[in-house]
C-alpha positions, 0 to 999 in steps of 0.5 A: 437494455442489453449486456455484451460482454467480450469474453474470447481471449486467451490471457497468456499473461496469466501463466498457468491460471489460463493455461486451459481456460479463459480469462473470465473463467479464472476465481477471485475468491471461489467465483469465476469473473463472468459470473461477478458480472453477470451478477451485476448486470442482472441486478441492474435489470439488463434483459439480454445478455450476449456473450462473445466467446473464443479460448475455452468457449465450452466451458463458458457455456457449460458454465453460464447455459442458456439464461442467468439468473432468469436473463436469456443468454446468447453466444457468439464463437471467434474462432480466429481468437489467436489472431484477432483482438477484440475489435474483431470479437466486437464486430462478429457480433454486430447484428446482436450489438445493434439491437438495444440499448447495450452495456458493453463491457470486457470480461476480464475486469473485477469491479463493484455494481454500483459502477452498473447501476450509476451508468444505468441511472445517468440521464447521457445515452452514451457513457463510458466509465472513467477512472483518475488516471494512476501511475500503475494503470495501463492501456487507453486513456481520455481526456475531458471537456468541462462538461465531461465529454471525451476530447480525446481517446490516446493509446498508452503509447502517444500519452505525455508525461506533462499530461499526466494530471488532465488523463482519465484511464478507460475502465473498459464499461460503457452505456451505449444507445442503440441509435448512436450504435447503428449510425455511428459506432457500427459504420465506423466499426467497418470502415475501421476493420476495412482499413486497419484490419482485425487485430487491434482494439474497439477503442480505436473506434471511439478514437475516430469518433471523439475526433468528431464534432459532436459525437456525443460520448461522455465520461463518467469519472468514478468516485470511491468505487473499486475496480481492476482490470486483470491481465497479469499475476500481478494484476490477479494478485491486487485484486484478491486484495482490492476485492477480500471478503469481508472478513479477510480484506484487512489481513489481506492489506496488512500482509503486503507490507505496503506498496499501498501507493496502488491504492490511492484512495487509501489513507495508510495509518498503520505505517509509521512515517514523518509525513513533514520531511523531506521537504519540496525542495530536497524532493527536487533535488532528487527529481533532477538527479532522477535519470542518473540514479535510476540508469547508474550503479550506487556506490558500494557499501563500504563508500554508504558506511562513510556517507552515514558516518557524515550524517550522524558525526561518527567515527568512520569504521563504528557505524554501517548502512543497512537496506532499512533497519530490519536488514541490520537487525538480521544481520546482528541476530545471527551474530548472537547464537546461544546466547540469551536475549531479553526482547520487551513485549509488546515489540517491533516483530523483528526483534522476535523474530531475528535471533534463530538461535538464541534463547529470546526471553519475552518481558512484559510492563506491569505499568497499564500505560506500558511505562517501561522501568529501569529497575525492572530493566536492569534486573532482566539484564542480570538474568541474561546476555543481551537486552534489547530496549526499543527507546521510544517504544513500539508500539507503546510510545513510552520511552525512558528517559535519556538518564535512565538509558545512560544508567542502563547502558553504565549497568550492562557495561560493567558486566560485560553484556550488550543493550541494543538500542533502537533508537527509530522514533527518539527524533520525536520524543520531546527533548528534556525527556529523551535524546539520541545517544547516536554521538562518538563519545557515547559509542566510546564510553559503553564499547558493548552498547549497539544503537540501531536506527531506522532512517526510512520512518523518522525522515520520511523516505521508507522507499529508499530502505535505509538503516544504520547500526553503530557500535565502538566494538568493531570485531562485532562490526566486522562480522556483520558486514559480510552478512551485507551485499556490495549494494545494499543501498539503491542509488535514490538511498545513496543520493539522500544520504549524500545531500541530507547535510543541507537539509537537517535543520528542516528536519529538525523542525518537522520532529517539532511540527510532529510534536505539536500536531501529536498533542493536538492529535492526542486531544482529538483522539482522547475526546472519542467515548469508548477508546483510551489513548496512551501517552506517546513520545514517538509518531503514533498512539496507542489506544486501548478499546474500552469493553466491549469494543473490538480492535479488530471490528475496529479496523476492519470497518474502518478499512471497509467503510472509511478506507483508513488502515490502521493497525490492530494490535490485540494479538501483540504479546504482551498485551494480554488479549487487550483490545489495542489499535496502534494509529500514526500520527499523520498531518492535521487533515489527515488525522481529522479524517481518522478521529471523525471516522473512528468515532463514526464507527464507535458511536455506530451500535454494534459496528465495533463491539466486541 
């Protein structure tokens, strides 16, 4: 068995990173590309190497010479590599192609070698790799028979939206065996040159074929293994992610801040959505409006201030629609310059990070479950300006009573001072224990009280960024809102707010759905040895690591072993240095996937250990 390995392009798409030299000599993480498969394919046991080179064809060779880890290499030179593709790449060097059994693969991909080792291992003398076509994937796709042979290789340009399911993307690797090489792939190879010419793609070839009876290529869908194909930044930027080492491959998920739907066999923990709302049929609703909203201008935001104003059955002119909470929560920090601000810890980051200039004094619980205390509240509102109540909070889950924030509110208001309260995941809190206080007639009775609500995490719709903040003091609404654009709301957020009316009631009963299932999830979670869960009345728990359990051995192994991202809160202020993890409260399956997960990996020895 021999590797030859396409490695002539330019990669124009990857700016600066390929301005002097090729794609396969570009670094993820201190190792160039061709050397990540060379590694792997002298591992699986090839015996040859050949490599087709063109754009920074020098360097290639500097770098790799004249064998690989005792594998000989072999070079061939496309010199017309600006105007071919790599179907004329392939061809140049058809007389080493068709002397062995090949693995034919393209150097700009990134990918773990066990993909190698299975297509060495599979009994189909010719294979091609093939991963669940995903939205984000371009280039070729195939579709199979039962028995897994191709039917079909389409372009991206011929693929049907209606058949998106059936689509498998080409991970570009490929087993192929010398006989199918010489009376199949190479005849055709010329002929296809002959008529269409040099810049087009090998794939074509295996077009034609798979359009004959009996051509005998044969997918081999992947599983869990990882693997990306690097074309532009954007591609670079993934797979430093898909591919971190070991130990900074969670900080390196947890820094994108989501945009995880790239990843599709992840399990995303960390971030805290209502996974029971929307339902399917407001889901619907949306697809069929889909084309307006996606080709016309959402209203202003003045028109969403009224469209939340609806919503949430306030007074028009006391409530505004931010892009997300975090926006609001801006906005309103820039509008308490020196004064002294009073942020619980452990908290939400924005809180601490939103108020520049300000004098932001961190208070922490001195309850072991975090229980937050009114008097202890209400003092620290005597010693300041602003009290900032997360209510439940995050990422305790503890919240107060609807009394005691009454009490509170009554408390501040008397002095003249401000409680801003965020009310995010009070949907989820059981009734008789807590409420929103989102209404007019307590907007109206406390002017100096600012309620601030994420929209996005308690119905489900974090991709629509959408937020709001209510107040009676309207000279502080009017200076917040300049700090908006005219179209803070996306059209899709605009369309949500608009229809939500026909569709509270099932929103109502998925907080239920929620509560139950954080009950069940509780009981599940608190069954585990080495872990303590703390009472929650929000959409998630935070669990406390019994010694010598590490949360960040924790979440590591679980991102690496289980692909399940969770979010490690040790290094919250406020917490002490205690090993915390924060875990959302997911639908039944998915959180019986966490709970076996965590316990595989704290009942492993030394997985999670401090």
């Amino acid at each position: 068995m021999q590797a030859l390995i396409l490695a002539a392009g330019m990669g124009r798409r990857l700016g600066s990173l390929t301005k002097d030299q090729t794609k396969c000599m570009l670094k993820l993480h201190g190792r160039t590309l061709i050397e990540r498969s060379l590694d792997s394919v002298t591992a699986a046991g090839v015996e040859r190497i050949v490599l087709v080179v063109g754009y920074g064809a020098q360097a290639v060779q500097d770098l790799i010479g004249e064998a690989y880890a005792g594998v000989p290499v072999s070079y061939v030179v496309n010199h017309d590599f600006a105007t071919t593709n790599n179907i004329h790449s392939l061809h140049l060097a058809r007389d080493e192609f068709v002397k062995d059994d090949t693995l034919l693969l393209e150097s700009d991909l990134v990918y773990d070698a066990s993909i190698i080792t299975r297509l060495l291992a599979d009994p189909s003398p010719d294979l091609a790799a093939v991963a669940r076509h995903q939205a984000w994937m371009d280039g070729t796709v195939v579709t199979l028979s039962d028995d897994n042979v191709i039917d079909q290789f389409i372009p991206k340009t011929s693929m049907k939206n209606k058949a998106y399911a059936k689509y498998f993307k080409t991970v570009n690797i490929y087993k192929f065996s010398q006989g199918f090489i010489q009376t199949s792939y190479l005849p055709f190879l010329e002929a296809y040159i002959n008529s269409v010419g040099h810049n087009e793609y090998y794939e074509q070839v295996l077009r034609v074929l798979a359009g004959l009876d009996k051509h005998g290529l044969v997918a081999m869908p992947l599983d869990a293994e990882r693997w990306y194909e690097i074309d532009d930044l954007q591609d670079y930027e993934i797979a430093q992610t898909l591919f971190a080492p070991e130990g900074s491959q969670y900080d390196s998920y947890l820094a994108r801040h989501g945009g995880y739907w790239r990843f599709p066999w992840l399990r995303d923990f960390c971030y805290l959505v209502n996974p029971y709302f929307p339902p399917p049929d407001m889901l619907d609703e949306m697809k069929r409006s889909f084309e307006p909203l996606l080709r016309e201008y959402p209203s202003a935001a003045s028109v969403q201030d009224h469209l939340v104003a609806k919503m949430f059955d306030c007074e028009p002119g006391t409530i505004v629609v931010g892009n997300g909470a975090a926006e609001l929560i801006g906005a309103l920090g820039l509008e308490t310059t020196g004064l002294r601000v009073a942020v619980p810890v452990p908290t939400f980051e924005e809180y601490l990070k939103r108020f520049p200039g300000s004098d932001v004094i961190e208070f922490a619980s001195s309850d072991p479950d975090l229980r937050p205390d009114l008097e202890r509240y209400q003092a620290i509102a005597d010693q300041t300006d602003i009290v900032v109540l997360i209510n439940p909070d995050n990422p305790s889950g503890q919240c107060l009573p609807t009394e005691d924030v009454l009490a509170l509110a009554a408390h501040m208001e008397g002095s003249g001072k401000r409680l801003i309260l965020d009310e995010s995941f009070v949907d989820f809190a059981e009734p008789e224990h807590c409420t929103s206080l989102l209404s007019r007639d307590v907007l109206d009775a406390y002017p100096h009280l600012v309620i601030i609500k994420s929209i996005s995490k308690s119905y489900g719709v974090p991709g629509a960024r959408l937020g709001v903040l209510a107040t009676a003091d309207r000279d502080l609404l009017s200076r917040l809102r300049p700090h908006r654009t005219v179209w803070n709301i996306n059209s899709f957020g605009e369309y949500f707010l608009q229809i939500i009316g026909k569709y509270q009631d099932r929103y109502a009963a998925s907080c239920v759905e929620i509560r139950a299932e954080r009950a069940r999830f509780f009981t599940l979670l608190n069954d585990i040895p080495g872990i303590r869960v703390l009472p929650s009345h929000a959409n998630y728990f935070l669990c406390e690591l019994e010694p010598p359990g590490s949360a960040t051995k924790l979440a590591t192994a679980l991102l690496r072993d289980h692909g399940i991202l969770i979010k490690d809160a040790s290094m919250k202020p406020g917490l002490d240095g205690r090993e915390y993890v924060r875990i959302a409260v997911k639908s039944a399956a998915d959180n019986d996937v966490l709970a076996a997960a965590v316990h595989a990996v704290l009942s492993a020895p030394g997985s999670a250990d401090g």
